[in-house]
GUGU-490216 format. One record per residue (C-alpha): x, y, z. Coordinates in pm, whole numbers, plus 50000, padded with zeros to 5 digits. Last residue first. Layout:
REM residues N
XYZ;...
This chain:
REM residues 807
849836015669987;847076001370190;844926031370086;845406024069687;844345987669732;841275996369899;840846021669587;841245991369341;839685970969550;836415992069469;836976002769116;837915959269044;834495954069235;832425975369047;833905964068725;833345925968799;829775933768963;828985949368597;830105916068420;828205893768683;825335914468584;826085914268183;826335873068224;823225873268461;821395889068170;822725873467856;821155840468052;817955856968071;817965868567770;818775835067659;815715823267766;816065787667935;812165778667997;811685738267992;809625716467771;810175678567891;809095649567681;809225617667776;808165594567531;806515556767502;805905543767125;806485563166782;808235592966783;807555624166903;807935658766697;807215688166971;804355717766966;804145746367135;801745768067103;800045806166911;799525805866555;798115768866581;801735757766642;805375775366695;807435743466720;809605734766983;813095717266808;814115687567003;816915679867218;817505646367357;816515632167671;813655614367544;812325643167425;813835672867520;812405710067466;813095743967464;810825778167561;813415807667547;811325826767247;807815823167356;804965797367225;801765801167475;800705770867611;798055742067463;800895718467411;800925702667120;802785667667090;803235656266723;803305623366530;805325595066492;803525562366486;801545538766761;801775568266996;802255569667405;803385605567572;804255613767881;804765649667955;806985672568171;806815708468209;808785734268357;809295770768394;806465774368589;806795744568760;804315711568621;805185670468673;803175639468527;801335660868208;799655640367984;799415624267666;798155596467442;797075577167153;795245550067066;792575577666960;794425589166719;794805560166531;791035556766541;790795592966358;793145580366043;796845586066009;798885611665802;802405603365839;805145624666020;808435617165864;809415652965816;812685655666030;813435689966061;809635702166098;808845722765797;807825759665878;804535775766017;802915754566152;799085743666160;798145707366324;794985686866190;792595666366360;792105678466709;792605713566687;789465716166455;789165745166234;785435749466045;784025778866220;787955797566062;789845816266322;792535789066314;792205791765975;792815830765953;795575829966194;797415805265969;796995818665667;798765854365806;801775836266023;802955824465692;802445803565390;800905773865599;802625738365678;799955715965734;799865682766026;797955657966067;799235630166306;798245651066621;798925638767006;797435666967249;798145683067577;796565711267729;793345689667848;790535687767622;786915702067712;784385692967448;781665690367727;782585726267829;781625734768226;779315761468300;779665780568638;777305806668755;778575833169035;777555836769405;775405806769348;774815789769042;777305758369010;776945729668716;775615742868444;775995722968135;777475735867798;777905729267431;774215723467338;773495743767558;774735779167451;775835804567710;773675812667967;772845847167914;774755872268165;774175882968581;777245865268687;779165843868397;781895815468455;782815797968176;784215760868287;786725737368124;788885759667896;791605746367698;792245776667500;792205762967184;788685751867144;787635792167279;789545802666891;786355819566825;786265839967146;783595836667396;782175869367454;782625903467674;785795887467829;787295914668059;791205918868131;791835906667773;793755933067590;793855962267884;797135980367720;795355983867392;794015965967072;796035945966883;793825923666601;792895889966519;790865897366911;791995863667022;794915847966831;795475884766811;796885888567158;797885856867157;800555863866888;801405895467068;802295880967356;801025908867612;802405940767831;800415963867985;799485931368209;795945918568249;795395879768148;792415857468018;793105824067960;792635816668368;794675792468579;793235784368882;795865780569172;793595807069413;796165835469378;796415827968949;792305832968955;793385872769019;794995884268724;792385882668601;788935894368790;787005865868896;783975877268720;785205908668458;783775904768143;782675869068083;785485846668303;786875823068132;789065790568292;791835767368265;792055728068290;794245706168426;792245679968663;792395683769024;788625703869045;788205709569450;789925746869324;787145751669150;784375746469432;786685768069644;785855797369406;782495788569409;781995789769761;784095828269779;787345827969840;789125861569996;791365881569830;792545900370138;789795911270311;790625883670595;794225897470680;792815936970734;792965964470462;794775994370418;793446019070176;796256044869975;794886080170039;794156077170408;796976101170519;797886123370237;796846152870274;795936154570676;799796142070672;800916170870419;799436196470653;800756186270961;804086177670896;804646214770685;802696222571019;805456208171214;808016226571007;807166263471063;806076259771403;808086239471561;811386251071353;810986284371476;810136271571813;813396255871799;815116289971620;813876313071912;816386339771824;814756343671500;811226337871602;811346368071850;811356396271492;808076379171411;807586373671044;807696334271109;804156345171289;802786354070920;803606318970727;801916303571039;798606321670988;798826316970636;799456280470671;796306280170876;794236298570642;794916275270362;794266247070592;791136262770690;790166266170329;790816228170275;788266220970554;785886249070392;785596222170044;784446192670271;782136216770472;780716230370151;780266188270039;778546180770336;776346208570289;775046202969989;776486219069682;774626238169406;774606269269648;778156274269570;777336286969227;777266322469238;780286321669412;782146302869156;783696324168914;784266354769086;784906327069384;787666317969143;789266350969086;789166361969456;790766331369518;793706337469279;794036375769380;794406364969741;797466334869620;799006363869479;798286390269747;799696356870002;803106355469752;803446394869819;802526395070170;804976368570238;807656384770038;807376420570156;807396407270491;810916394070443;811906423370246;810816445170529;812666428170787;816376426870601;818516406870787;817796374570570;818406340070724;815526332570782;814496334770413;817756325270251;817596290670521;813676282070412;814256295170068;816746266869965;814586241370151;811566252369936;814076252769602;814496213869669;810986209669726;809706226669413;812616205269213;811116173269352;807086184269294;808196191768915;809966160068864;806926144668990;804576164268797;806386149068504;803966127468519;801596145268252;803706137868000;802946103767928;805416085967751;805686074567405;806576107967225;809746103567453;810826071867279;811896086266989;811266129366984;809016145566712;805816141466954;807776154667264;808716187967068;804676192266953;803636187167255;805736213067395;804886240067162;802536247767305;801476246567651;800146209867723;799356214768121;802136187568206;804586203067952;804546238168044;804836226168429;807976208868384;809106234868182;808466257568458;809846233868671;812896231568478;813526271668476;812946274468859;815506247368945;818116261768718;817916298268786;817556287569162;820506266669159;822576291768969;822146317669221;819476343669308;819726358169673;816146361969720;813786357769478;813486323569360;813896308769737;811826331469867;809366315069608;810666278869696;809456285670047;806006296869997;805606269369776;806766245070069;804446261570285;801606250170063;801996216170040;804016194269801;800376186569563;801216176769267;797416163069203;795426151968825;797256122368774;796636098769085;792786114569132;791816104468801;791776128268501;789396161868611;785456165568458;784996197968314;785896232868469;785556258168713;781906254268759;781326251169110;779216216269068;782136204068783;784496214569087;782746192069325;782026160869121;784556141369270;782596144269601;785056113869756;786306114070070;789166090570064;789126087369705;789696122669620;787316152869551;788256176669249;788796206769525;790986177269683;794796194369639;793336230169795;796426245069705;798436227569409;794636216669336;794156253569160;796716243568911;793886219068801;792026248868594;794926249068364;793476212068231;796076185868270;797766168267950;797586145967701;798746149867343;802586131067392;800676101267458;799276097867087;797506064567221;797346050666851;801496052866838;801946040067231;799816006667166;801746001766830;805106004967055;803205977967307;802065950867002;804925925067181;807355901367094;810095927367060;808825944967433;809425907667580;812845908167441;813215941367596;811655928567917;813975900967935;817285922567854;815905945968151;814955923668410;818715903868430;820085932468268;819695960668553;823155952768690;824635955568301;822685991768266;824106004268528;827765997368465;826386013568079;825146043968269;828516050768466;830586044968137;828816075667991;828926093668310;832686085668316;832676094667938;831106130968010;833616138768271;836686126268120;835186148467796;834506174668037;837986181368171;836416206768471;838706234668399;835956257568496;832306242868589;829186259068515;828776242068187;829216206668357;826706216868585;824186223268357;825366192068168;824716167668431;821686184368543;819996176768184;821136144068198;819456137868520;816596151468393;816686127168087;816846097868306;814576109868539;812106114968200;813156079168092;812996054368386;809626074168505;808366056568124;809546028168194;808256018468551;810005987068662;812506003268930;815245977268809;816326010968591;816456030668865;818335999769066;820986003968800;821206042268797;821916043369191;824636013169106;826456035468820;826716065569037;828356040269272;830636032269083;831226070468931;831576079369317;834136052269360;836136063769078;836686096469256;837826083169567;840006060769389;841796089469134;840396090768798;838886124068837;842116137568979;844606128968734;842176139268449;841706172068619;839736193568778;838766177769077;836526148069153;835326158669466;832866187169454;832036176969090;831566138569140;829256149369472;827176169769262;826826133269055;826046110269393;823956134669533;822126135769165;821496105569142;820696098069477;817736127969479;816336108269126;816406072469254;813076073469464;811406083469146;812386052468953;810706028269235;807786055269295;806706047368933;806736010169073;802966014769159;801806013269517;803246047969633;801656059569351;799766081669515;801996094269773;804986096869571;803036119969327;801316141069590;804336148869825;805226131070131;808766121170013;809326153969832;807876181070101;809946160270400;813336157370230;813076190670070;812056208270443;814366180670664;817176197270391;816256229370559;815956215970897;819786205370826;820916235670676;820986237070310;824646235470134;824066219269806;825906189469959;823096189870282;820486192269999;821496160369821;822346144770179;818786154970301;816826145069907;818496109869968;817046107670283;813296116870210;813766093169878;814946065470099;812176070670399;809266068770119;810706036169936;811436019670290;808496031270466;806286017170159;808435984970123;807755977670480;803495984070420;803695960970128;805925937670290;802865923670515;800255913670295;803485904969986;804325875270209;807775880170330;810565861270188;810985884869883;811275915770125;815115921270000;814295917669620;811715937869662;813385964469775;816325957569551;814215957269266;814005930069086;810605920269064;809935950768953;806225940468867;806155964168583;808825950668443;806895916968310;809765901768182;809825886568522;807115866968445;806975860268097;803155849168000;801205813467974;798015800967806;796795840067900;798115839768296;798615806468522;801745796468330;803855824968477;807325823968326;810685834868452;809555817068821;812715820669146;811915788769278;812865774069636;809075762069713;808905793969954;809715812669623;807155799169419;804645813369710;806535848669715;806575848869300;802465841769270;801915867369516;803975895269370;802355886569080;798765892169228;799755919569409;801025937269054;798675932268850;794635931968952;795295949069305;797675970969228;797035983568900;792665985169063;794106014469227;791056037069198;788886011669342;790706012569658;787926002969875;784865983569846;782495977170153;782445941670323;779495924570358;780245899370084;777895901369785;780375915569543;782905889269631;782275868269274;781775892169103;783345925369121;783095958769329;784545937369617;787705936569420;788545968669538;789405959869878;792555947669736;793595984169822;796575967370004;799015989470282;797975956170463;797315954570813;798455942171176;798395977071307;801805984471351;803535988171034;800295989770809;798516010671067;801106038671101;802226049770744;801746082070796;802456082071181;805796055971076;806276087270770;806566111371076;808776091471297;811596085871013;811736120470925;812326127771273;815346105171277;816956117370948;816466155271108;818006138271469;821206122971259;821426152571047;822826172271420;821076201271563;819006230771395;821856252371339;825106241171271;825696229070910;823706265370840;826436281970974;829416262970862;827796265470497;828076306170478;824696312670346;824436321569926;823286289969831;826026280669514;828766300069644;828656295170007;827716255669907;831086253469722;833286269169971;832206247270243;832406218170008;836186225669907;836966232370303;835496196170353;837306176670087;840736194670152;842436220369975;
């Protein structure tokens, strides 16, 4: 039997429309792929061709020190983007013109892991590939990309299930436009999502071709499939959202095994340890950021974060199923009036806008319900059972909190994003129905179905203006017309829903197509359009005079912002280096160097007070806006304008020479002296074991002062530092101790020291010293090995076929 005949047959039996017909109606994939192409350029118009940035760094107007520029906040809703991951983007495009790729960002918190940090999936092939472009202008190519490859991945998905090709446009169009993608678009959650229609191309496509047997599912062709199975899960897991990683990874399992029970003769054991070996390929391409992060996740309070957040217990309120047809009833960032449906009375206060929506349109839900009810098959038995799981879970039905809560790792993750899996498996069923609905002989079925799904949708309304009616007085005018432009969209995909009844449209299959599809276009555009703010070149994080007045400061020094002036992560895009730091993952040791606790995700984006251990820190200059001055004796103003500056007159520089030194009973005893009023760094050093070579001798205060140190060359995974001593002492440096860190002096090897709870510090001996501290993780290094390991495999499955041909 050959490939294509086999495929034929399958998607007859699994859709329920002979495949050669629906391959042939609507014109060739090529002009579908193409006219999904030209609608996300409209959506996406102005940051491809309009000379802006697909940026909602607008939103750092609503902070000192830009609040008093003329131009108006935007994008407040996204402050991820804006406070994380631009601002690391940033920093890696500018190392990168230097010829740097950075592990470790010393601008952040005395000094974080950079591409440890996964949620800047640095990684990712997509950003990977725009690297050389400055983050202003990638952002809107990386959009198109991400959007365009989970639109095309959902057509060849659909095309193997059997869909016609403006059925497939349907899934491809209703997935890639929907809610979730939409508004996260910015976030690497779309990363991971993008993955889930390859994934499962690539494994239906291991059970139409593989065969069914061991001879034939290790054959070249099939082999290749598993390879490249096993590249589709790698960039997944590059994607840098965890928690998407997880539930597609578990949905993909789940598919696996629903089609490996449908399957006769099928040698599952071969099949289950190809998957198995599939994964683990992945898992050595995504080791270079995944072995990092993991070590990063060991050295970090994040599982404690998870445990005290109880994820598994949130959910949406039932009354937000009404936003799956008028998706801004709750308002939404473009318009606003997020008070509308506590006005009307259907409920309390709504999450944010990004969690609350799974919007797909309302066509598409038309669609998927023809495609539940006619023809039923084992797609939509499977499809409609997961998303009412899906939905189950994301609204908190019981017991499904209860199962995620008992489960590892899944009672970590939010379950409320599984809207996303949802809004997929809604758009695959909604190209299903599209073809079983015109293709369906049977007149009064067909109008049976639209006027049954419309008396559902009617009994809905009349429900909630039962509840509301009364009330819709309370809103003002703007705010009725705001709601009655959703109702008209409603209305309109009624309208259209109703001419597809006509017996004309059949023959007419292009106007067909016109009208059905082109307001699918129309109504997810006026959804989504506007949703994620683009900004121009000059309202992208802009200085401000004080800002520059820092910058015009060469010395090495760091600063504080008091609760959130100069927003971290933002001083690292003006070269200021800033204790503070915002990442949802932090060193844990600095973490309660500062707080002498773990407290949550946010540790240290705002400064509400100077922190005890502030002598540590190496901060110059406090910068408040609108706060007490802080206290006198210790500071001097010396810049009010936009923002106040006050400079420390017991500033130190990061580096250090110590002759002192204490070796404390444990991590314990020496966080509580460092927090002690009576600790000074400069007199006595704190570790935590013996140094090797314990000939350090205690020396008096004037010694001390014959000594010196400072920095003569900085990279972020570098440092070098001259030191001069009359005896053998120590060199602390004021950054953030991290497995990885290791140091020379002199040329020769030298253990780094975990110091002061928190630093580095080096043994030097007496006179002149170089000493260089340089960033060599050996996850990392474990990393590239694993890659180079996976490339090795892929390569050997791919020859081997190549081979197999010539012969």
């Amino acid at each position: 039997m050959s490939e294509q005949t086999q495929l034929n047959d399958e998607a007859k039996n699994s859709s329920g429309l002979p495949a050669a017909t629906k391959g042939s109606e609507g014109g060739r994939f090529g002009f579908w792929v193409a006219a999904l192409a030209v609608v996300l350029a409209i959506f996406l118009h102005d940051p491809l061709f309009g000379g802006k940035g697909l940026i909602p760094a607008g939103g750092i107007f609503n902070f000192p020190p830009w609040m008093e520029s003329t131009n108006k906040p935007t994008g407040s809703l996204f402050s991820d983007q804006y406070l994380v991951f631009f601002p690391q983007h940033e920093f890696t495009y500018r190392e990168f013109l230097q010829g740097r790729f950075p592990l470790w960002n010393p601008y952040l918190a005395c000094g974080m892991p950079n591409v440890a940090s996964m949620d800047g999936a640095l990684l990712f092939p997509i950003n990977l590939l725009l690297l050389p472009v400055t983050p202003f202008y990638a952002s809107g190519i990386a959009a198109f990309l991400k959007l365009f490859l989970a639109g095309l991945f959902t057509m060849l998905y659909m095309r193997l299930l059997g869909a016609s090709n403006s059925g497939a446009f349907l899934s491809g169009l209703a997935f890639s436009l929907s809610a979730f993608m939409v508004c996260w678009l910015g976030h690497p959650h779309v990363n991971c999502a993008m993955c889930l229609p390859l994934l499962l191309y690539l494994i239906e496509k291991s059970f139409r071709y593989g065969g069914e047997n061991v001879k034939g599912l290790m054959s070249a062709p099939s082999l290749r499939i598993w390879a490249w199975i096993a590249i589709a899960f790698g960039c997944m897991l590059l994607g840098g959202h965890p928690p998407t990683m997880v539930q597609t990874a578990v949905f993909i399992g789940f598919y696996f095994l629903f089609r490996l029970l449908g399957q006769q003769k099928s040698e599952p054991f071969t099949r289950i340890a190809l998957i198995l070996c599939a994964g683990v390929v992945g898992i050595f391409l995504a080791a270079p950021q995944l072995f990092p992060f993991l070590e990063y996740y060991h050295n970090s309070a994040v599982d404690a974060y998870s445990t005290t957040l109880n994820r598994t217990a949130e959910k949406l309120p039932l009354n937000s199923l009404i936003l799956y047809l008028f998706p801004h009833l709750a308002g939404s960032p473009r318009e606003g009036y997020e008070d509308t449906m506590l006005l009307l009375g259907i409920g309390n206060l709504l999450p944010n806008f990004l969690e609350r929506t799974g919007y797909v349109g309302v066509l598409p839900l038309l669609f998927a319900f023809c495609g539940l009810f006619i023809h039923r098959c084992r797609w939509s038995i499977f499809y409609g059972s997961t998303i009412a799981v899906c939905l189950l879970a994301v609204y908190g039905v019981p017991p499904f909190p209860g199962i995620f809560g008992a489960l590892p790792i899944v009672k970590d993750i939010n379950p409320t994003r599984l809207v996303m899996i949802a809004g997929f498996e809604i758009a695959v069923l909604a190209g299903l129905g599209w073809d079983r609905f015109r293709a369906l002989d049977n007149q009064r079925k067909k109008t049976l179905l639209i006027v049954g799904f419309w008396a559902v949708i009617g009994i809905i309304l009349l429900w909630y203006w039962h509840l509301i009616g009364a009330r819709w007085k309370r809103l003002d005018p703007d705010q009725r017309s705001f709601v009655e432009l959703q109702l008209l969209m409603l209305i309109g995909s009624m309208a259209v829903s109703t001419a597809l009844l006509l017996p004309s449209m059949r023959k007419q299959f292009n106007l067909y197509c016109i009208i059905g599809l082109g307001w699918v276009v129309v109504d997810l555009l006026v959804f989504g359009m506007g949703l994620n703010p683009t900004i121009s070149r000059d309202a992208y994080y802009p200085t401000t005079p004080g800002i520059e007045w820092l910058q015009r400061d060469k010395t090495d020094f760091r600063v504080l912002g008091e609760d959130l002036v100069l927003t971290p992560n933002t001083a690292e895009l003006y070269g200021l280096k800033d204790a503070r730091g915002y990442d949802f993952t932090t060193v844990r040791r600095y973490e309660e160097l500062i707080e002498n606790q773990i407290t949550n995700f946010y540790f240290y984006r705002a400064a509400p007070s100077l922190p005890k251990v502030f002598p540590l820190l190496s901060v110059k200059y406090v910068i408040t806006f609108n706060h007490p001055a802080p206290d006198p004796a210790l500071f001097d103003l010396v810049y009010s304008n936009e923002m106040n500056i006050y400079q420390y007159r017991r500033f130190h520089e990061r580096t250090m020479t110590l002759f002192n030194y204490s070796v404390e009973q444990g991590p314990a005893s020496v966080l509580a002296k460092v927090r002690s009023d009576t600790f000074d760094p400069q007199k006595v050093l704190l570790l935590e074991e013996s140094p090797k070579k314990n000939n350090a001798e205690t020396q008096s205060s004037e010694t001390v002062t014959n000594s010196t140190a400072h920095i003569v060359s900085e990279q972020p995974d570098e440092v070098t530092i001259e030191t001069s001593t009359p005896h053998t002492g120590f060199l602390l440096l004021l950054d953030t101790y991290f497995p990885g860190w290791k140091a020379t002096v002199n040329g020769v090897a030298s253990p780094v020291l975990r110091a002061d709870y928190n630093f580095r510090a080096v043994q030097v001996p007496a006179g002149k010293s170089v000493v260089r501290f340089i960033y060599q993780p050996g996850s990392w290094r474990w990393g590239i090995i694993f890659f180079l390991v996976g490339l090795a495999i892929l390569a050997a499955v791919f020859s081997g076929g190549f081979w197999m041909k010539r012969r």
